[in-house]
N, C-alpha and C positions, 0 to 999 in steps of 0.2 A: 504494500500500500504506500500512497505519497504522504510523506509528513505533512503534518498543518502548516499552510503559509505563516502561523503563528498573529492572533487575533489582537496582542498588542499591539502588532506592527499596523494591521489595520486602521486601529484604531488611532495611531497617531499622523497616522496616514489622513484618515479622514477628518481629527484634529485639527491639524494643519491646515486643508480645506476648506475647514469654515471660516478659520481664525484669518487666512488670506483673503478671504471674501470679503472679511466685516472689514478687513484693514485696507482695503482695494473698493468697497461701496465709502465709508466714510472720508477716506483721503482724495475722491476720486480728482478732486480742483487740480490736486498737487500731483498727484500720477499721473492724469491725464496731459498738462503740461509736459512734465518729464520725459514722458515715452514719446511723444510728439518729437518734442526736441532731439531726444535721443536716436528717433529712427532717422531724421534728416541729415542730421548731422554724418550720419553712417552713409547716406546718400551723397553727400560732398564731400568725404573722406576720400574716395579717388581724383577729384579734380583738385583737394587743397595739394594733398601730395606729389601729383602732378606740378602745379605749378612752385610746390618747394624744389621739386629736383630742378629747376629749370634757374633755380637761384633766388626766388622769394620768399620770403620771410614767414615765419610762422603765423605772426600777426595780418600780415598783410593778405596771407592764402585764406586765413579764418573769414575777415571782413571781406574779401570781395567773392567767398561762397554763399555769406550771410545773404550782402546786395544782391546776387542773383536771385536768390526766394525773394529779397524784398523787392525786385524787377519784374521779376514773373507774378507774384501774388499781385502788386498792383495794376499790372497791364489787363489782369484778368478783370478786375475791381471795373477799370474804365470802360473796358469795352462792355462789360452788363451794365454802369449806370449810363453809357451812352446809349444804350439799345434800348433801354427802360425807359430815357429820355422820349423815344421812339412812343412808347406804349402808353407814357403819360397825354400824350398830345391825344390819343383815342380814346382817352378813360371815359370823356363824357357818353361817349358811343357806347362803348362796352357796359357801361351803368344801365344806359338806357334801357340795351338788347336784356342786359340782364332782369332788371325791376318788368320787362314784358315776357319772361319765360316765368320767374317766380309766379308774376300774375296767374300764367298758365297754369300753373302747378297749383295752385289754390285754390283756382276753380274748381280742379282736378279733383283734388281733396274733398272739398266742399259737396259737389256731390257725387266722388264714389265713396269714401267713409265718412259723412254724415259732418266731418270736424267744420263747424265757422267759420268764416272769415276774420272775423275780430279777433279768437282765440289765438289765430295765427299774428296777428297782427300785435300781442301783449306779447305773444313770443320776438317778434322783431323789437320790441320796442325795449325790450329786456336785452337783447344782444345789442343796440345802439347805445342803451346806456352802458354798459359794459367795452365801449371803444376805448373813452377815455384812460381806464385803468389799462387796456391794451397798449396804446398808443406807448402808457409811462414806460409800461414794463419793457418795450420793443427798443427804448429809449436806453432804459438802464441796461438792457443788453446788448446794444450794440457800442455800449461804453467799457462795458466786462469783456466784450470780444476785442477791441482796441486793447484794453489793458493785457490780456492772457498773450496777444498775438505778440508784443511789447518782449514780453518776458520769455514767449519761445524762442525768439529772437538770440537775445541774449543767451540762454541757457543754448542754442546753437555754436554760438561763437566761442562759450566757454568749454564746452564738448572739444570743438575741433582745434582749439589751443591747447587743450592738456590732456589728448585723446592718448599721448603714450602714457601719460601717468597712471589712467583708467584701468588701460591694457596690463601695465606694470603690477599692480595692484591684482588683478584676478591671478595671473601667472606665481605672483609671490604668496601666494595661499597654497602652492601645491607644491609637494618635495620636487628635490632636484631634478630626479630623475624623470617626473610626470610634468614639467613644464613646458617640455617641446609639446605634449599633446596637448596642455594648455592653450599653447599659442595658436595649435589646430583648429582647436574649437572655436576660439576668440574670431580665426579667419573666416569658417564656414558661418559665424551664426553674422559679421558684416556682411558677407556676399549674400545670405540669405536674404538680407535686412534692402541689400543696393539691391538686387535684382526683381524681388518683390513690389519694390516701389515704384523704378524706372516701368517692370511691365505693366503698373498698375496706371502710371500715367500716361503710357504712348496706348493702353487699351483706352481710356477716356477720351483719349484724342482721336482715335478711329470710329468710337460708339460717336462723337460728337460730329465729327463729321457726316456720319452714314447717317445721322439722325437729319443733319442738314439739310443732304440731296434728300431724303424723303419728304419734309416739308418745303424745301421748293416745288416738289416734281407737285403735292396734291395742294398747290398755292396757300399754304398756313401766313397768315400776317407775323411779322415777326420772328421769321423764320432763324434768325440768328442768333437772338436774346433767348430764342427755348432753347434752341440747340446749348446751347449754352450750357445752361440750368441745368439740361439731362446730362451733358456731359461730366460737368461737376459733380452729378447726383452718383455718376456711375463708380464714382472715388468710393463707396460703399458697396460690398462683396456683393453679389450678384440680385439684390434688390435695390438696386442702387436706381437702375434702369427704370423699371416698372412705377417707384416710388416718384422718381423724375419726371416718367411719363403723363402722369398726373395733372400736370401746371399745363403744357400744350394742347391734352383733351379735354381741360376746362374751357381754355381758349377759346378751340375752334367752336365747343358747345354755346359758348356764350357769344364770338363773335364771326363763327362760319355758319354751315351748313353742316343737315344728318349725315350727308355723305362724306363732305369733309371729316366730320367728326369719324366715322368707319375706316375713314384712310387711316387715318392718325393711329387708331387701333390697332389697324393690320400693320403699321408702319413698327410701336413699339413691338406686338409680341415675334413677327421677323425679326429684328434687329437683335431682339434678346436671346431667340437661337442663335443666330450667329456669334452672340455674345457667349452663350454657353459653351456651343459644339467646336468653336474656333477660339474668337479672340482671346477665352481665357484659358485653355490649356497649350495653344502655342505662341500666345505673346506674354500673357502673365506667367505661364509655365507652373512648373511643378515646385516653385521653389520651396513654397510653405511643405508641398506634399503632408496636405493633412487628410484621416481618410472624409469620407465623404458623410458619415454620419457627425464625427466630431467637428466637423467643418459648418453644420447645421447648428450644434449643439455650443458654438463656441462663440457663432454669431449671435443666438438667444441670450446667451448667457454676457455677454459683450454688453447687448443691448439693457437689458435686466438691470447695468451693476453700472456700466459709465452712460448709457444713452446713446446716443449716434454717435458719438468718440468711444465707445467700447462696438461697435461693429465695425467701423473701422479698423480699431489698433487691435482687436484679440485675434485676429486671423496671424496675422504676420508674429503677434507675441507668441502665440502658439508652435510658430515655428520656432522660434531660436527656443523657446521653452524643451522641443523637441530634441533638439541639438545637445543644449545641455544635460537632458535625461541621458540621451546615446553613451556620451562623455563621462558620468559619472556612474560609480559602482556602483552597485543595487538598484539603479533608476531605470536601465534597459527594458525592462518590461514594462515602464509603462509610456517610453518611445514607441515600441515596438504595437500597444494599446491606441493610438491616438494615431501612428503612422497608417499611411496608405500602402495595403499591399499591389498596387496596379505600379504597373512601370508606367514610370511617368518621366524618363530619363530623353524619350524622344522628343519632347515640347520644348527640352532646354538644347537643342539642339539648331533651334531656328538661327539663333542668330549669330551662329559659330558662319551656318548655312550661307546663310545673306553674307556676312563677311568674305566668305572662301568666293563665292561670285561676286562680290566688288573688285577684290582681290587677283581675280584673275584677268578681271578686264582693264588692270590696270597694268599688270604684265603683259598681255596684247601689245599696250598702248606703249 
């Protein structure tokens, strides 16, 4: 017979478990920060590098990786308030078509289940008074996102200023002899960390796209501001799309046509196969390689503890979390628990691909 896996060990097994959870829902301000910063930072780690072997400064690589996110995140900023800019100039239309489809809907109500009109109308009158506290709170959040973005900022720069010391630090925890495998791990769970993110942004950038051409082709107004929106929305593991899709079928409900509104439909749930069966296992790739029920279970659980900053970051935490298990004694089984047994070795294969074909047409040449 197999001896007891031994039920103390369970037990502090799943100890540990809650007590990360309670410590990971209450700090979440400060975590969530952290890991932001942290995985970015792991993200410009080969271009700061780069440009120190090249003869720049450590300080000087850190601040012009920062600039870069601070370039990129606001270029993004402007083109959606200029595009919105766009959508403001039609608001009073859109109000319009809107306050005569509600109408419809009342009527509708009125008489197939029996409800008033008035009744309806103490419900609207309850949601207007309720703008203002809206409006505040919309207010002090987007002074709490100014402030957090401030600080990831910083907590970037300070990562990729004293990134060996970090590294130095984990590696000094383990005898002499287990520090080369230290450093292993250290390498695989950044690669994890840069490759993850990089596929995670050039897939946003194709779902944004392909979302594009489909509302030009069935004429959606503002075809670039949604695009947009979905795109960003797709920075979130594979509901990201659907949840996006959202803002553009409100749109065309309120300021196209049924048929338009149908396009739009057929447009997101296409796009999100493609998103499923392609963009995300050969341009996101296998790097998380988490399997596919924990990959369900990690997103809930994300969302449960940080909100739309835990569905985001527990995908990717998941993975170096995985790495580390590999890495250390007695935790392989529960790598090995959470891992994906599918080969997933071909999807990280693309861009070795695309390379070896740049590559050769430049030997031609």
């Amino acid at each position: 017979m197999l001896p007891h896996p031994g039920l103390a060990r369970i037990n502090r097994v799943l100890l540990f478990t809650i007590l990360s959870s309670i410590v990971l829902y209450f700090g979440r301000q400060f975590f969530i920060l952290i890991c932001f910063s942290g995985l970015l930072a792991m993200l410009m780690t080969p271009l700061s590098n780069k440009l120190e072997s090249h003869g720049v400064s450590r300080v000087i690589s850190s601040l012009i990786s920062v600039l870069i996110i601070v370039v990129l995140f606001t270029g993004v900023i402007l083109l959606l308030s200029a595009q919105i800019g766009n959508i403001g100039k039609e608001l009073p239309l859109i109000m319009l078509r809107y306050e005569e489809i509600k109408l419809d809907i009342q009527t509708w109500i009125n008489e197939s289940l029996g409800v008033s009109t008035n009744q309806l109308r103490v419900h609207a009158s309850d949601a207007f008074n309720n703008a203002g506290s809206f409006l505040s709170n919309m207010v002090r959040g987007t002074i709490n996102f100014i402030g957090s973005l401030f600080l990831v900022l910083v907590f970037i720069f300070l990562f990729l200023m004293q990134r060996n010391k970090y590294e130095s630090f984990v590696v000094m925890l383990y005898k002499e002899e287990k520090r080369d495998r230290a450093r292993e791990m250290i390498g695989k769970i950044s690669g994890v960390a840069q490759q993850y993110l990089t596929g995670r942004l050039v897939a946003s950038m194709i779902m944004g796209v392909l979302f594009l051409i489909g509302f030009l082709i069935v004429g959606l107004k503002n075809a670039i501001v949604l695009a947009l929106i979905v795109a960003i929305m797709t920075i979130i593991p594979y509901v990201g799309a659907l949840i996006g899709g959202l803002v553009p079928l409100f749109i065309s409900l309120i300021d196209g046509s049924l048929n338009q509104s149908i396009s739009v439909v057929i447009i997101i749930l296409v796009i999100n196969l493609v998103d499923h069966y392609f963009i995300e296992p050969y341009v996101v790739g296998g790097s998380v390689n988490i399997s596919p029920f924990f990959t369900i279970f990690v997103l809930i659980l994300g969302g449960l503890v940080w909100g739309i900053a835990g569905i985001i970051l527990f995908l990717p935490l998941s993975g170096i979390l995985k790495i580390v298990f590999e890495n250390v004694a007695g935790l392989q089984p529960y790598a090995a628990l959470i891992g994906d047994q599918r080969d997933t070795s071909h999807p990280k294969n693309i861009w070795a691909q695309l390379k070896g074909i740049f590559s050769r047409k430049k030997k031609k040449e």
